[in-house]
C-alpha atoms as an extended CHARMM CRD file, in Angstrom:
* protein
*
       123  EXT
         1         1  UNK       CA             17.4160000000      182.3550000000       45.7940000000  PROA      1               0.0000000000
         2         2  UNK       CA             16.2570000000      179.6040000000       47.9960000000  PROA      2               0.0000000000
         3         3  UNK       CA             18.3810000000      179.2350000000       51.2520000000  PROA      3               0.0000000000
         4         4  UNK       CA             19.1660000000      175.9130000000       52.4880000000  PROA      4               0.0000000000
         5         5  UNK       CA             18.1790000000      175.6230000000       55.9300000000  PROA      5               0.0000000000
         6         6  UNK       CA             18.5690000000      172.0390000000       57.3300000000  PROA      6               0.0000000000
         7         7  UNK       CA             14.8910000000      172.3820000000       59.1110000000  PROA      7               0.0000000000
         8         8  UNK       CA             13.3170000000      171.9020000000       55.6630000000  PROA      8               0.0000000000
         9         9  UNK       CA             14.9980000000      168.9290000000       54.7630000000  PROA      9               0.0000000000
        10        10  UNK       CA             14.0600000000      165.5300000000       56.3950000000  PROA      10              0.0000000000
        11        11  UNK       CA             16.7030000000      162.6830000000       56.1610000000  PROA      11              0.0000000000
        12        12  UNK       CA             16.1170000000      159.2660000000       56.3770000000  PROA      12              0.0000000000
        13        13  UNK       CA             18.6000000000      156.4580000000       56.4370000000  PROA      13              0.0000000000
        14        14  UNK       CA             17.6120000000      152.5480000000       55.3060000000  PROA      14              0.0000000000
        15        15  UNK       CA             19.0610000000      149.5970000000       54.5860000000  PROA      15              0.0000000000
        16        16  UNK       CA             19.5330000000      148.7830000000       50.4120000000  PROA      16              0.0000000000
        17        17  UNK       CA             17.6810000000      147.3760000000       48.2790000000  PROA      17              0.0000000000
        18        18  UNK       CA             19.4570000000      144.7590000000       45.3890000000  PROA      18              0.0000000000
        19        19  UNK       CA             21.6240000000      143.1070000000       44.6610000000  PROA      19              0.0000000000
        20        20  UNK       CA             25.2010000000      143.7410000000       47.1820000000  PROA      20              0.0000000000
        21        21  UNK       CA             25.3200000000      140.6470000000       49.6760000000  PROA      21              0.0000000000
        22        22  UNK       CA             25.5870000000      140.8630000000       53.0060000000  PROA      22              0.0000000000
        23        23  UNK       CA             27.0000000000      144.0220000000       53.6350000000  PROA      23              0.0000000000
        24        24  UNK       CA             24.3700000000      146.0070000000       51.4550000000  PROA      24              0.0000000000
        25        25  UNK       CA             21.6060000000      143.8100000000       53.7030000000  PROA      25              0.0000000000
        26        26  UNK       CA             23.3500000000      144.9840000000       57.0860000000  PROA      26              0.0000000000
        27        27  UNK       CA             24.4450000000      148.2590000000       57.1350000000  PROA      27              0.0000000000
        28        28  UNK       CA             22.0710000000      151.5120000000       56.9520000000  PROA      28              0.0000000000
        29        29  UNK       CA             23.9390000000      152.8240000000       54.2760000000  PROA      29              0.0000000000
        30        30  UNK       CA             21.1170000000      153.8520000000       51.7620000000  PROA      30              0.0000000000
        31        31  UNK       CA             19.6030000000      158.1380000000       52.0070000000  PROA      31              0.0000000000
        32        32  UNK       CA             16.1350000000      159.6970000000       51.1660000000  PROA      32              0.0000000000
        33        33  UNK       CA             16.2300000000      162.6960000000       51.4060000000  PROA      33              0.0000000000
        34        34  UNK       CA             13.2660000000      164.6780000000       51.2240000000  PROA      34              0.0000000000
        35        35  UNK       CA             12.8360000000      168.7980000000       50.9880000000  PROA      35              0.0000000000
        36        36  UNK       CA              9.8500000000      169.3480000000       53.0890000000  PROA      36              0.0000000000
        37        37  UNK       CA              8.4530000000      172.6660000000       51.0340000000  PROA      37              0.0000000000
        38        38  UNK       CA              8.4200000000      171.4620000000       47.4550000000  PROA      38              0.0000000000
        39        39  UNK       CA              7.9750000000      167.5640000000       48.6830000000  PROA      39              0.0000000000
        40        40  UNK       CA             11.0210000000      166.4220000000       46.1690000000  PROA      40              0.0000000000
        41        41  UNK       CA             12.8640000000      163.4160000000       47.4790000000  PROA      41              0.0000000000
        42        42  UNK       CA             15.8490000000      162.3610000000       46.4330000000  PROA      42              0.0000000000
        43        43  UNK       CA             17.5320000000      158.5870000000       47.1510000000  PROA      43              0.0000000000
        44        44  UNK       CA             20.9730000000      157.3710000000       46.9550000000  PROA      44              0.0000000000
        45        45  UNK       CA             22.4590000000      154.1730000000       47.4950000000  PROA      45              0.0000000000
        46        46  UNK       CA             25.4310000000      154.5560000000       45.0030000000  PROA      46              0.0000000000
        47        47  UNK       CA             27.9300000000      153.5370000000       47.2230000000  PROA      47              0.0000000000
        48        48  UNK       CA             28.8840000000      151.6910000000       50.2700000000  PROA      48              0.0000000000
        49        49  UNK       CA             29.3480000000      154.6140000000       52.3050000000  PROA      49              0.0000000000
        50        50  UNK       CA             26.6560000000      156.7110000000       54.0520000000  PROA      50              0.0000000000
        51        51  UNK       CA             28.2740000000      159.9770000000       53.9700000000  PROA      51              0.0000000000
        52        52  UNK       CA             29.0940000000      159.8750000000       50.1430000000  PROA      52              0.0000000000
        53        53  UNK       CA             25.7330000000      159.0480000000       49.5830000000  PROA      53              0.0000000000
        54        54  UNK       CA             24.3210000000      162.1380000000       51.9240000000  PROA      54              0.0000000000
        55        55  UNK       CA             26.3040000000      164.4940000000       49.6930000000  PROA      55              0.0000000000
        56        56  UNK       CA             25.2550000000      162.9490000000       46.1090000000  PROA      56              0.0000000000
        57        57  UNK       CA             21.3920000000      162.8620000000       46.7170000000  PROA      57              0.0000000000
        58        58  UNK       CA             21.2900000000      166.4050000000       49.0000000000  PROA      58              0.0000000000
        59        59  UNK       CA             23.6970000000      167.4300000000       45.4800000000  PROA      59              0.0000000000
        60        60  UNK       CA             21.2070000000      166.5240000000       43.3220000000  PROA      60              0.0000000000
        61        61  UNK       CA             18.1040000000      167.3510000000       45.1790000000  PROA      61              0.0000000000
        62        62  UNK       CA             19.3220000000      170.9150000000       45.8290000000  PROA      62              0.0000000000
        63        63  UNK       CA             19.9380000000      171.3190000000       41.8390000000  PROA      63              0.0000000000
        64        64  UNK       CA             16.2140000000      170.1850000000       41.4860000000  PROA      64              0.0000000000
        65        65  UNK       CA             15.3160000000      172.4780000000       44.1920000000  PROA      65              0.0000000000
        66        66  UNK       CA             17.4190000000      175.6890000000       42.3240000000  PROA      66              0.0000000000
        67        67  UNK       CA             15.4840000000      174.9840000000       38.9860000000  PROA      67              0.0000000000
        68        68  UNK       CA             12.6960000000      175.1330000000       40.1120000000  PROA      68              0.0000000000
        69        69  UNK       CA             12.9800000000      177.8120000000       41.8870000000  PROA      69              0.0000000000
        70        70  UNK       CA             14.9560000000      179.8590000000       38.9280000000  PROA      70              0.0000000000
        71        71  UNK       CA             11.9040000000      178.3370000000       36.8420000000  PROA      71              0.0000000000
        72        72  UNK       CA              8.9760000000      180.0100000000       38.8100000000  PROA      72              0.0000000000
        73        73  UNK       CA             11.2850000000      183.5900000000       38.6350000000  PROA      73              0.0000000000
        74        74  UNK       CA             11.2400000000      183.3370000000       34.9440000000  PROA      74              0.0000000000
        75        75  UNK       CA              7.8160000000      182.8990000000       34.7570000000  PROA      75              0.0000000000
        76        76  UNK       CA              7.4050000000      185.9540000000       37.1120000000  PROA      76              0.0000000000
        77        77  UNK       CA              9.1830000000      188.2370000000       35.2510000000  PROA      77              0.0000000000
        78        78  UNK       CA              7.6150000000      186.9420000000       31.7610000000  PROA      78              0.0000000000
        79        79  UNK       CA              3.9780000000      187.4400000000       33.3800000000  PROA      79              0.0000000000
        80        80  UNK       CA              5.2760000000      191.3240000000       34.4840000000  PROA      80              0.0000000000
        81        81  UNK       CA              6.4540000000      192.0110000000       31.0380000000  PROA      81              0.0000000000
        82        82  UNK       CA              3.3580000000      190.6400000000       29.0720000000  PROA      82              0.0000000000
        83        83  UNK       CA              1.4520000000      192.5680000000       31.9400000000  PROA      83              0.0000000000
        84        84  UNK       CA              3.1010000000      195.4390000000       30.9240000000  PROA      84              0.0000000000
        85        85  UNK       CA              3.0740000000      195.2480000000       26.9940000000  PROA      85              0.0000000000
        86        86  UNK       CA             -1.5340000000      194.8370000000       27.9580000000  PROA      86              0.0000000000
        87        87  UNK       CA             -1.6740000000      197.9890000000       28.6510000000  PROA      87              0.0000000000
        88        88  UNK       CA              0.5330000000      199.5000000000       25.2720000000  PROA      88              0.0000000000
        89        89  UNK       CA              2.9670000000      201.4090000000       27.3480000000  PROA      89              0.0000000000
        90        90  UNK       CA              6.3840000000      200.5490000000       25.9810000000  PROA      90              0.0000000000
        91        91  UNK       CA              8.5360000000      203.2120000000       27.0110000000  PROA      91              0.0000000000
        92        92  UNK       CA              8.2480000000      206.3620000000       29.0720000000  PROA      92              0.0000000000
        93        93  UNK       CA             10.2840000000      209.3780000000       28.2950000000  PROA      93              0.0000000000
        94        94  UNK       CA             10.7420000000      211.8240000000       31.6300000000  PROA      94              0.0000000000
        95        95  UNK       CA             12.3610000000      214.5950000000       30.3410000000  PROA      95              0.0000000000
        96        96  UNK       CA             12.8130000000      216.0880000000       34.2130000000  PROA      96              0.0000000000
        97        97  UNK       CA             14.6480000000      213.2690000000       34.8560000000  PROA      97              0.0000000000
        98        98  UNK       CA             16.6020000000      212.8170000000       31.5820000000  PROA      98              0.0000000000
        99        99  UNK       CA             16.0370000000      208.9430000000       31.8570000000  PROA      99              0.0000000000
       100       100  UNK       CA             13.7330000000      206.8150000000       28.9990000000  PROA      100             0.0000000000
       101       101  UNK       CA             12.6120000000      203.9430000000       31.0420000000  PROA      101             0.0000000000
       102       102  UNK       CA             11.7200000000      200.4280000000       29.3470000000  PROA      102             0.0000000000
       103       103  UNK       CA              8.3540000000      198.6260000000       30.5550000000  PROA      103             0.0000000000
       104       104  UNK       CA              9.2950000000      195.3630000000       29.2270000000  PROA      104             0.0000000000
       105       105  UNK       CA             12.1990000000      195.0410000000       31.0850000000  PROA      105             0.0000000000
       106       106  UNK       CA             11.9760000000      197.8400000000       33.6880000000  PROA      106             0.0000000000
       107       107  UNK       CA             15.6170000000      199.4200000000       32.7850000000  PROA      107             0.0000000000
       108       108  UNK       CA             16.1790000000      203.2160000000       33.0090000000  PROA      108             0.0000000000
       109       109  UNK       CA             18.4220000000      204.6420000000       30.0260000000  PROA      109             0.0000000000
       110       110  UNK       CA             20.0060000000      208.6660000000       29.6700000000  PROA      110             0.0000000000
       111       111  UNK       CA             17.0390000000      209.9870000000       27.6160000000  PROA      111             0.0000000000
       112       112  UNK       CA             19.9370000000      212.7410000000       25.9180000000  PROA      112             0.0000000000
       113       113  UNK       CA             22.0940000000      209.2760000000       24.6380000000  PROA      113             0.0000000000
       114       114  UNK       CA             18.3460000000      207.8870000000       23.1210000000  PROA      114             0.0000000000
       115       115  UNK       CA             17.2220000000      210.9300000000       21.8100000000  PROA      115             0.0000000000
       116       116  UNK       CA             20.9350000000      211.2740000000       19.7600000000  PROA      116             0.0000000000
       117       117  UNK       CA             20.2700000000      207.8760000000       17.9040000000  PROA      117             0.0000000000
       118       118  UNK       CA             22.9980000000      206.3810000000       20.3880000000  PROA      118             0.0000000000
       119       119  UNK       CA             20.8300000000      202.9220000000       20.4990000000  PROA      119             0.0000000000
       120       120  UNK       CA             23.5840000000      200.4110000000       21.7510000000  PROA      120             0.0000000000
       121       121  UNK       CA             22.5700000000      200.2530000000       25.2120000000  PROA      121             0.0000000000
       122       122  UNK       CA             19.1410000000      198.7820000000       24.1850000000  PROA      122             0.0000000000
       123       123  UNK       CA             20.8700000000      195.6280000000       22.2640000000  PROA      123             0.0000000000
């Protein structure tokens, strides 16, 4: 998991744009937020308050962040296990070790418990 350091985010406060008057014309109230490693930015000018607006776009740019970091770890362990299936090893039994251990998903099981027909732990 990605930690969330504040040196690789880059914040940047501006005045809004649209419609809002005076105020919304004045008052630096408007965030981009950018996260320096992936490049995402993220902009809020949802309310009238600078602080609320920090949180909500940091909020969703850190859920953007998190997916695509939980994204690229699924593909990681999808490329191991189709790595694994290449070469036609499924399952190794060590019978010094009394463990069965799955390739595809790199578990160890009690080789006694597989070898009895006791298949639950594999569902």
């Amino acid at each position: 998991m990605e930690n969330f350091n504040k040196k690789d985010y880059k914040v940047e406060y501006t005045k809004g744009t649209g419609a809002g008057g005076q105020h919304k014309n004045k008052v630096e109230t408007c965030v981009t937020i950018t996260h320096i490693p992936t490049g995402f930015k993220e902009r809020c000018q949802d309310t009238r308050y600078k602080r609320k607006n920090h949180d909500i776009a940091f909020e969703r740019l850190k859920k953007r962040v998190i997916k695509l970091y939980e994204t690229e770890l699924h593909l990681e362990k999808n490329r191991k296990r189709i790595e694994s299936m290449k070469n036609g090893v499924i399952r190794t039994y060590n019978y010094a070790r009394n463990e069965v251990k799955d390739h595809r998903t790199g578990e160890k099981y009690n080789l006694k418990k597989f070898l009895n027909g006791d298949l639950d732990f594999l569902i």
